[in-house]
C-alpha positions in Angstrom: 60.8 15.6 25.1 62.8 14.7 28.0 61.7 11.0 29.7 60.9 11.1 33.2 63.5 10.0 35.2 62.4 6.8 37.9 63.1 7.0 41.5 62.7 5.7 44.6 59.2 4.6 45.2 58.1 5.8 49.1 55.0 4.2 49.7 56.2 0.8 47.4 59.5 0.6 50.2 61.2 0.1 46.5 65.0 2.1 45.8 66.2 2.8 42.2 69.2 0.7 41.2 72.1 2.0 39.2 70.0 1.0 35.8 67.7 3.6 36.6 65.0 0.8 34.9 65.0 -1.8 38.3 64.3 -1.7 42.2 65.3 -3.0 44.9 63.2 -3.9 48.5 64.1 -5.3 51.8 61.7 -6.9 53.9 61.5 -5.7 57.3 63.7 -8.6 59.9 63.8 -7.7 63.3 67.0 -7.9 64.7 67.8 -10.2 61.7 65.9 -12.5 62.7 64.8 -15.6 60.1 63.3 -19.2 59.9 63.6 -21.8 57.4 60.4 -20.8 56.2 61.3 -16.7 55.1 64.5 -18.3 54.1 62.8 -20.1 51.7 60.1 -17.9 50.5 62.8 -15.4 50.1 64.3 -17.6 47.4 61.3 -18.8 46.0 60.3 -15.0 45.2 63.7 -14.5 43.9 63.3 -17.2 41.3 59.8 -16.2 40.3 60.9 -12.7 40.0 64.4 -13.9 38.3 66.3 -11.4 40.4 69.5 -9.7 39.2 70.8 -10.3 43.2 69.8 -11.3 47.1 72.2 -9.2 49.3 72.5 -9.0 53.2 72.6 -5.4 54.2 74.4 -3.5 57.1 70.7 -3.2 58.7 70.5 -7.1 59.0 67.8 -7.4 56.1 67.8 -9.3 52.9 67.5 -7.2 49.9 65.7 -8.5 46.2 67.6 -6.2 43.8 66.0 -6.0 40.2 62.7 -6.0 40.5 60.6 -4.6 37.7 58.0 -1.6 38.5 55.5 -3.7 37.4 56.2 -6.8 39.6 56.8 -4.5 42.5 53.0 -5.0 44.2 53.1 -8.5 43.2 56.5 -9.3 44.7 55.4 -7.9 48.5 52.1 -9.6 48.1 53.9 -13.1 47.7 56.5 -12.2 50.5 53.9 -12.0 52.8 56.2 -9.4 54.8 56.4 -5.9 55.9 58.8 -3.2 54.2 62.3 -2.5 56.2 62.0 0.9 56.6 65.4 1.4 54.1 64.1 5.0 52.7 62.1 7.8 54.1 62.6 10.4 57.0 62.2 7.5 59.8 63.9 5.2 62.3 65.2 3.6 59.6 66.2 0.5 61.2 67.1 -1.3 64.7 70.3 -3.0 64.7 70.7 -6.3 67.5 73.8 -8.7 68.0 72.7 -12.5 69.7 74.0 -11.1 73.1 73.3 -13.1 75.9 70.5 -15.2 73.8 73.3 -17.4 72.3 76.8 -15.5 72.3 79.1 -16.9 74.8 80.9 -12.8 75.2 77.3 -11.3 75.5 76.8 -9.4 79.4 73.4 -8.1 78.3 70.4 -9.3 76.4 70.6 -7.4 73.3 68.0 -9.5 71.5 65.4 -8.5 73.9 66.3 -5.1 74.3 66.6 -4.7 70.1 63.5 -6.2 70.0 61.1 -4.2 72.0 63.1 -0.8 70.6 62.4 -2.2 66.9 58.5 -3.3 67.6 57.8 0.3 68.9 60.0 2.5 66.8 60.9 1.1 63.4 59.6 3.2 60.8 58.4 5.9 63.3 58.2 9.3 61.4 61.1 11.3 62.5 62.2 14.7 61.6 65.6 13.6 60.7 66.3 9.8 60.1 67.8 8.0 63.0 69.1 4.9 63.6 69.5 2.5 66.7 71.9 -0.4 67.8 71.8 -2.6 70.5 75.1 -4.7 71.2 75.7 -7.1 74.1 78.9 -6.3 74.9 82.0 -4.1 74.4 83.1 -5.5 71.4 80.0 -3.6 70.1 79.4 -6.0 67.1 76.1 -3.7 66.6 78.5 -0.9 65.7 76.5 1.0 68.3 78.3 4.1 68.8 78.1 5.1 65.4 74.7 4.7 66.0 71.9 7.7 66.9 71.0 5.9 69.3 73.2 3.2 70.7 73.6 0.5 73.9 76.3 -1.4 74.7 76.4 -4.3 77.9 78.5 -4.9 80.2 78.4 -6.6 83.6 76.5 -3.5 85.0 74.5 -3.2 82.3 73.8 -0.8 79.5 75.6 1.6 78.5 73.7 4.4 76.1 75.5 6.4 73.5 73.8 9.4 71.1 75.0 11.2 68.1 76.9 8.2 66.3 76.9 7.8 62.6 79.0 6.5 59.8 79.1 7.9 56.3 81.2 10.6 54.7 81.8 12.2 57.8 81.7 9.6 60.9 81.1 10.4 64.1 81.7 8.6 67.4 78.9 8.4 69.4 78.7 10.8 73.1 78.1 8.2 76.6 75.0 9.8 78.5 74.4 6.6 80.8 75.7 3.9 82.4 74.5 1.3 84.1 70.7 0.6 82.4 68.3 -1.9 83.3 66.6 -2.6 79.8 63.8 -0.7 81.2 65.9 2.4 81.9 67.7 1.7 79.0 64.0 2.0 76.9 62.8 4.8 79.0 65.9 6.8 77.8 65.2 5.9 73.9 61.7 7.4 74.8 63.3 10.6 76.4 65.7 11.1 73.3 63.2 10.4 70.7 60.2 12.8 72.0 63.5 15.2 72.6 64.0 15.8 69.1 60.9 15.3 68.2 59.7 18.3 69.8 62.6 20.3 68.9 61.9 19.1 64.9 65.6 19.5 64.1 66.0 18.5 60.3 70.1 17.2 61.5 70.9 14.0 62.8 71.2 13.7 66.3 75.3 13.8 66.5 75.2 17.5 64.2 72.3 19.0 66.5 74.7 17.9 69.8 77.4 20.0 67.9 75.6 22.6 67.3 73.9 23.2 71.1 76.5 21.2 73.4 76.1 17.8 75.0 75.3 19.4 78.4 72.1 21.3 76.8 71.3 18.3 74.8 71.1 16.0 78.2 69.1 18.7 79.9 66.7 19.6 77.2 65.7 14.7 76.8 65.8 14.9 80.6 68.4 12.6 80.9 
């Protein structure tokens, strides 16, 4: 008889390590935001839990690796915190450098901007997984254009760039807009999302520009 094989548990927000016996989950942080106080629950639960790891991600969360099936419920219940939407067919996370909030390059208040994109999207059901990027400047620290979804300040404001990703096969995100108030700049978010959305393409926003054109891609969001 051949043993079921554990994976990645959905509804739990809990990923199958390397072991193929222990999990790993990452609270959800918006924009990477902490206190003292999640810092130190964090570690508490971490202790309890005797944890093989805490790592920092590329999504600006803190991930508990080797957690137990078992202790999986238990360990939410005493973080007191939502799942970072790491797995699943989503906006899988909502990346935000300190911008003008405390970084003496920022042009544009990333922070807000991340903010209010991650309240209202993260972990919205998607037909392909996308992910956003706010960064206050040109230096990009956000790594916004290989982002789905990506702004960048400047002294005019945002600029918004779609179809970025990294991975095997990186791709540098298209510029659609210059120029954003943050309003604009989340009215266009809204335009891209409902876009594909609507069109329920299973490819990530960069392959289904490739496959139709950039221009027919701007006219289809409306923007």
């Amino acid at each position: 008889m051949t043993e079921n094989k554990k994976t990645d548990l959905l509804e739990k927000g809990a990923i199958i390590q390397r072991d193929g016996e222990t999990y790993a989950i990452a609270p959800h942080t918006p924009a990477g935001l902490l206190t003292p106080a999640i810092l130190r629950n964090i570690a508490d639960v971490a202790e309890k839990y005797d944890l093989a790891a805490i790592k920092i991600s590329s999504s600006q969360r803190i991930v508990l690796i080797g957690l137990k099936e078992e202790e999986i419920d238990s360990a939410w219940k005493d973080l007191n915190m939502d799942p970072g939407a790491a797995i699943g067919v989503c906006v899988r996370s909502v990346r935000a450098c300190p911008g003008t909030t405390f970084c003496k390059r920022g042009k544009q208040d990333s922070m807000s901007l991340g903010l209010k994109l991650d309240e209202k999207y993260h972990g919205m059901a998607t037909p392909a997984k996308m992910k956003l990027a706010v960064s206050g400047c040109t230096l990009s620290c956000s790594e916004s254009l290989i982002r789905d979804i990506g702004f960048v300040g400047d002294t005019n404001g945002f600029k918004c760039y779609v179809g970025g990703s990294a991975g095997a096969m990186p791709r540098i995100g298209d510029l659609v807009a210059e120029g954003l108030s943050e309003e604009e700049a989340l009215a266009m978010t809204e335009k891209i999302i409902c876009y594909m959305k609507e069109k329920n393409s299973k490819k990530r926003i960069g392959k289904y520009i490739d496959e139709i054109g950039l221009d027919e891609f701007k006219t289809g969001a409306g923007i």
